[in-house]
C-alpha positions as CSV (number, residue, x, y, z in Angstrom):
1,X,-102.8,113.8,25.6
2,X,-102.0,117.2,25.1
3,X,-102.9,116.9,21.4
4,X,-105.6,115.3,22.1
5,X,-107.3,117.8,24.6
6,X,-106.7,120.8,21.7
7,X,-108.2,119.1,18.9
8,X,-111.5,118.0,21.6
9,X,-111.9,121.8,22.0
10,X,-111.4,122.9,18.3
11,X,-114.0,120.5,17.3
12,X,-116.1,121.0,20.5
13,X,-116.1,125.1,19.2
14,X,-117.0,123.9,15.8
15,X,-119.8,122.6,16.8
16,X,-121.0,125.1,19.1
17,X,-120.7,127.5,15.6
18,X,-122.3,124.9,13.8
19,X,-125.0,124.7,16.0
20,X,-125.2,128.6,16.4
21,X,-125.4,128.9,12.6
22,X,-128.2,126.5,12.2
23,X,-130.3,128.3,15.2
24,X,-130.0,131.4,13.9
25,X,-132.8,133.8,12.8
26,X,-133.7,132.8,9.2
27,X,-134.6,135.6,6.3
28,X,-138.2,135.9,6.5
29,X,-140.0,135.9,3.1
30,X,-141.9,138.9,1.8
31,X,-145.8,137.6,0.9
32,X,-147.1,139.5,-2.0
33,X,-149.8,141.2,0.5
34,X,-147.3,143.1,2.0
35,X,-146.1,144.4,-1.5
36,X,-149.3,145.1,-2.9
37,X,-150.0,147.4,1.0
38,X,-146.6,148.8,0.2
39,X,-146.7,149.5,-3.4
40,X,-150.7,150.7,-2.9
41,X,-149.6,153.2,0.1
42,X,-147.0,154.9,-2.0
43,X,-149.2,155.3,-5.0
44,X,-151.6,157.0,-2.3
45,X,-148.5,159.3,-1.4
46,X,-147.8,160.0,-4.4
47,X,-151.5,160.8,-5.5
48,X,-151.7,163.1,-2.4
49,X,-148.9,164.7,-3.7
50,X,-149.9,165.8,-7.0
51,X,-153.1,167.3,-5.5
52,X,-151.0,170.5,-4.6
53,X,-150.4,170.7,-8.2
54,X,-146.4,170.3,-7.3
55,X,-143.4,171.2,-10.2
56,X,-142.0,168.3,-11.9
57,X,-138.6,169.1,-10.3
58,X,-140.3,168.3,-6.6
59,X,-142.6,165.1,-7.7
60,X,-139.7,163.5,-10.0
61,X,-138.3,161.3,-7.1
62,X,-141.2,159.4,-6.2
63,X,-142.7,159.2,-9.0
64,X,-139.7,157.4,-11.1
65,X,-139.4,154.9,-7.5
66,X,-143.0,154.3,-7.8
67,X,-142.9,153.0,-11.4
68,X,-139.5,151.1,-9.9
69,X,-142.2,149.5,-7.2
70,X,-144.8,148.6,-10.0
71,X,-142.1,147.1,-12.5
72,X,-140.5,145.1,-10.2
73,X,-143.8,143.8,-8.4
74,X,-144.9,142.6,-12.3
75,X,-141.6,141.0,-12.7
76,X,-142.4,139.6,-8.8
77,X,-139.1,140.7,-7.1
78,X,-140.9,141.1,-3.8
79,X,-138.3,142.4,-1.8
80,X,-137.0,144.7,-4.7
81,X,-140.6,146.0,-5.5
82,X,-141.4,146.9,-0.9
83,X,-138.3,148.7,-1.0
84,X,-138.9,151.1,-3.7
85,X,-142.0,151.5,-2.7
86,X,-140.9,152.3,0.5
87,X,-138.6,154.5,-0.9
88,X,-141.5,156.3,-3.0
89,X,-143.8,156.9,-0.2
90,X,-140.7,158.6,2.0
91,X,-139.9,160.7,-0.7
92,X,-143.8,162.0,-1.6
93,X,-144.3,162.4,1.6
94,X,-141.4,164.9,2.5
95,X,-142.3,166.2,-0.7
96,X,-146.1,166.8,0.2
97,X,-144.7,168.5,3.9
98,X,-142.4,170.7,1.5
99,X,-144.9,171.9,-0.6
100,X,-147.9,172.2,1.9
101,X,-145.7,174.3,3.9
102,X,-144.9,176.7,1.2
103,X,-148.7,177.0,0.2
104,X,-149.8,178.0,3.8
105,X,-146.8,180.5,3.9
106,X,-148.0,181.8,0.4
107,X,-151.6,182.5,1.8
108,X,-150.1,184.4,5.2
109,X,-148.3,186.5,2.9
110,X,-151.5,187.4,0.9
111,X,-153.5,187.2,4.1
112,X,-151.0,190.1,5.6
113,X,-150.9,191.8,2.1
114,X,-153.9,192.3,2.6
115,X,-154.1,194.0,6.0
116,X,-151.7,196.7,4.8
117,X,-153.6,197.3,1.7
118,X,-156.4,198.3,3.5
119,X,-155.3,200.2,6.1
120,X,-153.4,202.4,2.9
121,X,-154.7,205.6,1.8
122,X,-155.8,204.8,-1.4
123,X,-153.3,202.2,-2.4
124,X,-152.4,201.5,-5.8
125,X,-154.7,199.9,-7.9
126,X,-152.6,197.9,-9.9
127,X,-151.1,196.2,-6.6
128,X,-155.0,195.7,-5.4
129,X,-155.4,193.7,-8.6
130,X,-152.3,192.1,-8.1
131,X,-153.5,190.6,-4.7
132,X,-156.6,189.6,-6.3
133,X,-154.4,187.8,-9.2
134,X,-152.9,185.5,-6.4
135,X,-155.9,184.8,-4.4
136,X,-157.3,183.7,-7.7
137,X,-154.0,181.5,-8.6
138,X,-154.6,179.7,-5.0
139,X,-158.1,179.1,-5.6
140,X,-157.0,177.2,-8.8
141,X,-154.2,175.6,-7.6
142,X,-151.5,177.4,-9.2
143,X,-149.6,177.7,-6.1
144,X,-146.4,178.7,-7.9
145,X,-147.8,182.1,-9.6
146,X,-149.8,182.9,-6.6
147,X,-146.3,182.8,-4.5
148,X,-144.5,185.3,-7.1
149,X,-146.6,187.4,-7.3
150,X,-147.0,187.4,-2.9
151,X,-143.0,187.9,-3.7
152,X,-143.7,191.1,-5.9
153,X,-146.4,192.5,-3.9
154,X,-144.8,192.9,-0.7
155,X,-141.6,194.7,-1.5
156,X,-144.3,197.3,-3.0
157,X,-146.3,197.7,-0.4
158,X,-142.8,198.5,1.6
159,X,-142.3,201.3,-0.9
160,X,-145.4,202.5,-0.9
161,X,-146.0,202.7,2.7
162,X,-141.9,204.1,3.0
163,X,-143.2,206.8,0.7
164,X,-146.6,207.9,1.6
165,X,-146.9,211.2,2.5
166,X,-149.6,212.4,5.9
167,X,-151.7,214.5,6.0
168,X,-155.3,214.7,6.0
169,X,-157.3,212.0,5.0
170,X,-160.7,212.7,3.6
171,X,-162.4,212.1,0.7
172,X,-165.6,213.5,-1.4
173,X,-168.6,212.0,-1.5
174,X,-169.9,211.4,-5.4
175,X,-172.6,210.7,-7.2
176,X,-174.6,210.2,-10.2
177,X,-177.6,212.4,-10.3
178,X,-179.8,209.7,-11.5
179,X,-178.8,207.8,-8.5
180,X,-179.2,210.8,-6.3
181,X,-182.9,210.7,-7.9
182,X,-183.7,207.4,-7.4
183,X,-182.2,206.5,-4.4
184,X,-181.0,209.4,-2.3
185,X,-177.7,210.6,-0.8
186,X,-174.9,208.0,-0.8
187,X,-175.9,206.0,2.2
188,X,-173.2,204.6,5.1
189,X,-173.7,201.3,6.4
190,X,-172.9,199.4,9.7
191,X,-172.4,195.7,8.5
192,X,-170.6,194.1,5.3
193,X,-172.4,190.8,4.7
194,X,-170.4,187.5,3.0
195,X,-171.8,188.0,0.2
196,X,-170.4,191.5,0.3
197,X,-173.8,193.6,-0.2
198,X,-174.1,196.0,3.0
199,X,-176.4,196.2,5.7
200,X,-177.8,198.4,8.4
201,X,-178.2,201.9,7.1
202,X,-176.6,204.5,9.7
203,X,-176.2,207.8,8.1
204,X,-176.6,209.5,4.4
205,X,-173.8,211.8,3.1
206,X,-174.7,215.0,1.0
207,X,-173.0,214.5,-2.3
208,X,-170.3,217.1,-2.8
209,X,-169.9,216.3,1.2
210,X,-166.0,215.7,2.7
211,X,-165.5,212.6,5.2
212,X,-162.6,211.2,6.7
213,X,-161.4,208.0,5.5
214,X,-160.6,205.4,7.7
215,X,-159.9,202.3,6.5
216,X,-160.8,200.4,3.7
217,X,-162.3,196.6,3.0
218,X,-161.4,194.1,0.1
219,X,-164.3,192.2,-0.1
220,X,-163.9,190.7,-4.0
221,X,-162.6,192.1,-7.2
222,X,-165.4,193.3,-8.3
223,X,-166.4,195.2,-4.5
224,X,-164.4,197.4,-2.8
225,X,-165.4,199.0,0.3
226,X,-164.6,202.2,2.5
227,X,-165.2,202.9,6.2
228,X,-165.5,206.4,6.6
229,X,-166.8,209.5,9.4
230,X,-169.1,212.1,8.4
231,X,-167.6,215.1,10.2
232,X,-171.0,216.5,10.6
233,X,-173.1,213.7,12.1
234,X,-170.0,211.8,13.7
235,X,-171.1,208.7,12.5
236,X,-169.2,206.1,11.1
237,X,-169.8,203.5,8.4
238,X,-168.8,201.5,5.1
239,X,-169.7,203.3,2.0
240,X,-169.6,201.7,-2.0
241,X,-166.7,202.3,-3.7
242,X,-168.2,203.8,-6.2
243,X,-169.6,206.6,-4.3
244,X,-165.9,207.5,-3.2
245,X,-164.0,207.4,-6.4
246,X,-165.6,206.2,-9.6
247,X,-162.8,206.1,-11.4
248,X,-161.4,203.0,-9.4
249,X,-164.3,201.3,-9.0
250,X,-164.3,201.3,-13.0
251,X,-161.2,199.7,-12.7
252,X,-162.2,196.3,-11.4
């Protein structure tokens, strides 16, 4: 009896297993929709990707797990083909975070680059062109340039502005005499407009005439402009660079 009682329960559990196995959850088949939506959304990663212009070294990844995706969908290994693809859009994405991040820091850089340069007296002109160099390389989506060079200018800046000596800070009013002729004594002006042509005449200068400079504006390459105080009227306004120091506006 006893016998009989261990072998009822050996077969009675291999049935229950039996039973369990053939209940169980059962592998659900990919559809080719669902590869084609996952194969389609990391070609769109991947796409969004390239449009910051990324290095090979940062866009290899995906892009070998995308062709993975496309070569094993032709060859209709669904569940090969979702997870590369899969696989692809993680990578292009953390990729596209990566480099989007850098880009943004790049243009704070410049943006704050900026601000010092024109607070400087007179800054160098070669690290104004500089600046202008990188804001250029953004603007054409050569992100890579346009972050060296952020990586040159600032360093110089900190020398510059380590070894600047005080003192006063005033100027000379200049001018051609045909422009004297035509148009008068260099002219200060209240507003800057975007197109950066000024606005608003506030005072005239006498050419020859000292003011104290204040502050200049990088508007473009090509226009430079400086806010300066006439010590005798006490008025205050942006002047052409040209009218303060030919030389640099020559430069440009």
């Amino acid at each position: 009896m006893r016998t009989m009682v261990r072998v009822g329960w050996a077969g009675c559990l291999g049935l229950v297993l039996l039973l369990a196995g053939a209940c169980g959850p059962k592998k659900v088949e990919i559809t080719p929709e669902e590869v084609n939506q996952a194969v389609t959304a990391a070609q769109a990663a991947h796409q969004k990707l390239m449009e910051l212009n990324p290095p090979q070294t940062l866009e290899y990844q995906s892009r070998v797990l995308l062709k993975q995706a496309e070569a094993a969908l032709e060859k209709k290994d669904f569940e090969d083909a979702k997870a590369k693809a899969g696989l692809a859009r993680q990578q292009a994405e953390m990729a596209y975070q990566a480099r989007a991040q850098m880009i943004e820091e790049t243009k704070k850089r410049l943006d704050k680059a900026k601000g010092e340069l024109e607070l400087m007296y007179f800054p160098r002109v070669d690290l104004i062109t500089k600046y202008w160099d990188a804001v250029d390389a953004i603007k054409q989506k050569n992100y890579d340039p346009a972050k060296q060079l952020a990586d040159v200018i600032e360093p110089a800046i900190a020398k510059e502005k380590q070894f600047s000596v005080g003192g006063p800070r005033e100027i000379s009013v200049w001018a051609p005499e045909d422009d004297v002729h035509r148009y008068g004594w260099p002219r200060l002006y209240e507003n800057i407009r975007s197109d950066c042509t000024l606005a608003n005449v506030v005072d005239t200068v006498e050419v020859g005439k000292r003011v104290s400079y204040l502050r200049m504006f990088l508007c473009s390459r090509q226009r430079t402009f400086y806010f300066v105080e006439n010590s005798k009227t006490g008025r205050q306004g942006w002047m052409a660079e040209r009218y303060v120091s030919q030389a640099r506006a020559e430069k440009h």
